[in-house]
Every structure is written in C-alpha cells, then in structure tokens.
N, C-alpha and C positions, 0 to 999 in steps of 0.2 A: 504493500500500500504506500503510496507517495506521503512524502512528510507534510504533516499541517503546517499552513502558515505561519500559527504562534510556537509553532516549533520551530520551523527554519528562524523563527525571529530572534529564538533563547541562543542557538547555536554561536561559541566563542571559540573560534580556533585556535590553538595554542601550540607553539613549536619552541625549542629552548637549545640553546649553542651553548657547549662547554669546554671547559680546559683544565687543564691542571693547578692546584692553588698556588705553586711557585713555577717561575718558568723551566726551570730545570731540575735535577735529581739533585746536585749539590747544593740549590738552596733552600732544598725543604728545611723544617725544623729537625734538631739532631732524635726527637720522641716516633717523628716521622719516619725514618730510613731506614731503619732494619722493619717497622711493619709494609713500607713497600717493597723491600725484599722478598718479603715472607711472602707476599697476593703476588709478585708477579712469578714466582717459581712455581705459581699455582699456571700462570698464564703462559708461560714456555720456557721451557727447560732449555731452547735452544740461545734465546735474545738474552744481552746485557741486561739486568734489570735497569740500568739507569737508560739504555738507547729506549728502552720499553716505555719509560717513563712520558715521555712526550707524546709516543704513539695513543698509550693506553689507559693512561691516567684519568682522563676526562669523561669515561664511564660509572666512574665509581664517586660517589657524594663522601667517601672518605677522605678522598686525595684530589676533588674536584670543587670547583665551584659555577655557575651558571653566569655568564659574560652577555649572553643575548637572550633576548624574549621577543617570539612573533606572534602579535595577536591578530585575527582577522575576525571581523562581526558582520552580521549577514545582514542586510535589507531588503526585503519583498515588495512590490505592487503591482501594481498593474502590468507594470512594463517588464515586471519581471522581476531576477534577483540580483540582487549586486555585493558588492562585496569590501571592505574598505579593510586595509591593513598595514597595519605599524610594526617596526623591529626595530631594536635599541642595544646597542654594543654598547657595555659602560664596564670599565675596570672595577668601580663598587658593587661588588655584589650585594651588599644590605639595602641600599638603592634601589636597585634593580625590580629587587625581591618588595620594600616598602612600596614601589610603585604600581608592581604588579597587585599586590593586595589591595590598592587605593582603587583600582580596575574594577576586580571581582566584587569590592562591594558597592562601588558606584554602580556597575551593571546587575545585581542581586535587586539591591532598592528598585531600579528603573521596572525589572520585570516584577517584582510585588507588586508596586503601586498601579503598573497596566493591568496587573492581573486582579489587581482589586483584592488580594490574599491577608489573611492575618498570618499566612505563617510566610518565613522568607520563600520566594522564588529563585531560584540558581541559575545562573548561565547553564547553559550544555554545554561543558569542555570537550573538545574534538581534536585528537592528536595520534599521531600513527605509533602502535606502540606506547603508548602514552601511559598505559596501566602497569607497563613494566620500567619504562624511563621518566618518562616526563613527569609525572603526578608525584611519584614515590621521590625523584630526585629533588624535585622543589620542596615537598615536605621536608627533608631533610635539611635541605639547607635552610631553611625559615628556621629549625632548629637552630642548627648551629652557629646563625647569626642571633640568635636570642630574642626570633620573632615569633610573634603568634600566629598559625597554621591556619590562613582563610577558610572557612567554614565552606567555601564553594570547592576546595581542592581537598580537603580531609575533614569528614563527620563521621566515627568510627560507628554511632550507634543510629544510622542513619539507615531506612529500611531497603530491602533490593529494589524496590519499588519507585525511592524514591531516590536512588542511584542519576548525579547528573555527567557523569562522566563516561565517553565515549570514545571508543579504539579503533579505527579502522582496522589495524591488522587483526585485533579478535574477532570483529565481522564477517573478515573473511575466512579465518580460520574453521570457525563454524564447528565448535567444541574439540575440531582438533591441536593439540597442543604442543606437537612434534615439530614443527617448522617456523623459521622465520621468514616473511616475506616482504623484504623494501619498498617504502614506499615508491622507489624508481621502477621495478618491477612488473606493479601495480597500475601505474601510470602509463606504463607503454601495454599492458593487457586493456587496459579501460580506453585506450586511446587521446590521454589527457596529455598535454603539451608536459616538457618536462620540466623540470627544476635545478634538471643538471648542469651546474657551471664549472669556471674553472678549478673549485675549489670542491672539497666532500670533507666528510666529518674529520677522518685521519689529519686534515691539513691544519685544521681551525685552531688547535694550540699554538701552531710555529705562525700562524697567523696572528694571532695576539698579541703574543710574545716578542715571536722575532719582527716580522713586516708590518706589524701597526697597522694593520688595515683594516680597522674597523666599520669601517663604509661597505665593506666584500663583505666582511659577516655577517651583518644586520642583513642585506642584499639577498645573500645565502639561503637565510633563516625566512626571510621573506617571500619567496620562491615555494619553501618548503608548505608552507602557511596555505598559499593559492592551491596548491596540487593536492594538498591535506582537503581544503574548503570543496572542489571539484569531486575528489573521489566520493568524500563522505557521501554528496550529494546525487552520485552516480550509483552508490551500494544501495540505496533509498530511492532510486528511482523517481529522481528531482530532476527537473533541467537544469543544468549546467550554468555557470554565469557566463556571459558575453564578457570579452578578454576588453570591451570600451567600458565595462560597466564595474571593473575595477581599479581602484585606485591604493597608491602604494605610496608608503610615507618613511622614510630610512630616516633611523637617526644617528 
C-alpha cells in the first residue's frame, strides 16, 4: 500500500559521516592504545593495528566520533513530493550532536501540534542500516558527550507499535538477517541515480584529518541522504521526487 500523506510528511532522513577521535594511532590517549590493539587483532590479524586505525576506527563509537549529519525532510502537494536537505561537517562533535537534538524536537512539536496529539508525535527517522549504525552510534555519542539521548532517537520503553525508526536495508532484508546490502547496491537495483562520488566511507577520516575538506563531506553525506529519501520511497511504492524539486544546503 503507498505511504499516506501525513506519513510521507513525519519522514526525516538521516545519514551520519564519521572518523576517528584522534587523527592518528599515536595521538590517541595512552588509556586508548592497547584497547585499540586488542579490537583490531579482532579485525585482522594480517594489518598494522595502527595502518588499521584510520581505515577502521570510524565504525566503532568507542574510538569514533560523528563529524557530519545529513538531514532530508519531505514535502507533499499537489505537485507532488519534494525534498529539502542539509549536511554539516563540524570538528565539534557536542555541537553537532546539540544541534541535531535542537532538530528532533523542533520537528517532534511541529508534528504534535498538526496532529493535534496530547502525546509527542516523532519524526520517522529513515537511514540505510541505520538500526545497526546510525541510531545506536549517535546514542552513544550523546552519551559520551554528556548529553541527553533525544527521545525521537532512543525511548527504551516505547511500544513496537509505536517504533518511529526506519531501515531501508531491514526492509529489504525481509527477516533475513544473513546479508549486508549497500545502499549503492540498492540504488542501481531500484534504478535510482547514484551517490557515488569521488570519495566512500574508507576515505572520510584522511579527509578530515589530512585534506580538510569539509565541503566533500557534508556533499558526500548529502548524496547519501537523497538516494536514502528515493529508495525509502521506492520500497513503499511512492513516486519518487523530481531531481528540480530538491534542494540541497552544504555547510
């Protein structure tokens, strides 16, 4: 069945670039380096731990922290759906994360008060992978920065029902649980333009780090955001947004 209206309206698309918390293996903390030791002997026996370190660090919220946030929010009418999306490279991650939480409850209120609700209404968070990366990584980090965990991204005693988080790749999975499948993957089965640029996830640390180029990240992330916003909308059997009827805001 095609998504309703005031559902395609709750939908927030969310994508998130990360990297290592220091740029290299010798300037972690000295509490740090024998525990990155220890995970990456788990991760290959054959790599340097420290060559590893830039590669693979940016998976993990122990040895990581989130640099970019791509949000995309959906518009409906007549004309059809559009799509408006922002992405923000910033070395604070406390920032980052205060902002993103400044998001989820300006957009929380908006959908209550349309929806005329005494209890809060939630975005639909929409992210590929997102139940095993995205959701779980930012929770963590709202910890470790000593923030309080938006109630739109983590409500432990919140019923299945009233679950507002949303995975493309667990849709497609379809209770099998054996496989990973990319969102580029995906993109060229669905026949959705891609998102692939010069840069992919492996790059994005020595991007920070070494070439500053923040502007490619956010860029990256924002790519990721549209093709996330298309498919969801393709598994759902929605029309697609017209590529005039989105607009893109890098910061």
């Amino acid at each position: 069945m095609p998504l309703p209206l005031q559902e395609i309206k709750r939908l927030l698309i969310i994508d998130i670039e990360t990297a290592g918390i220091r740029a290299n293996f010798s300037d972690l903390p000295d509490r740090f380096k024998p525990l990155w030791m220890k995970k990456a002997s788990h991760i290959s026996s054959e790599e340097n731990p420290e060559d590893l370190y830039a590669k693979r660090a940016g998976i993990f919220a122990e040895f990581a922290k989130v640099i970019t946030i791509g949000l995309g929010v959906l518009q409906a009418d007549k004309q059809g759906i559009g799509l408006r999306v922002q992405a923000q490279t910033l070395e604070d991650e406390k920032e980052l994360l205060t902002e993103l939480a400044s998001i989820l409850q300006r957009e929380t209120e908006r959908h209550t008060r349309e929806s005329n609700s005494h209890e809060p209404v939630f975005p639909l968070l929409v992210a590929h992978n997102g139940k095993e990366f995205d959701f779980p990584f930012l929770c963590r980090r709202y910890l470790v920065n000593g923030l309080e965990i938006p109630a739109a991204l983590f409500m432990p005693n919140r019923k299945p029902w009233e679950n507002n988080l949303r995975d493309t790749m667990e849709l497609w999975k379809f209770g099998d649980w054996k496989n990973y499948t990319s969102l580029e993957l995906l993109a060229t089965l669905f026949d959705i333009p891609s998102s692939k640029s010069d840069l992919d996830g492996s790059q994005v640390h020595d991007a920070f780090y070494q070439d500053r180029t923040f502007h490619r990240i956010s860029e990256y992330c924002a790519a990721d955001v549209v093709v996330t916003a298309q498919l969801y909308l393709k598994m759902n059997n929605a029309p697609v947004i017209d590529p005039d009827r989105i607009s893109i805001k890098i910061k």
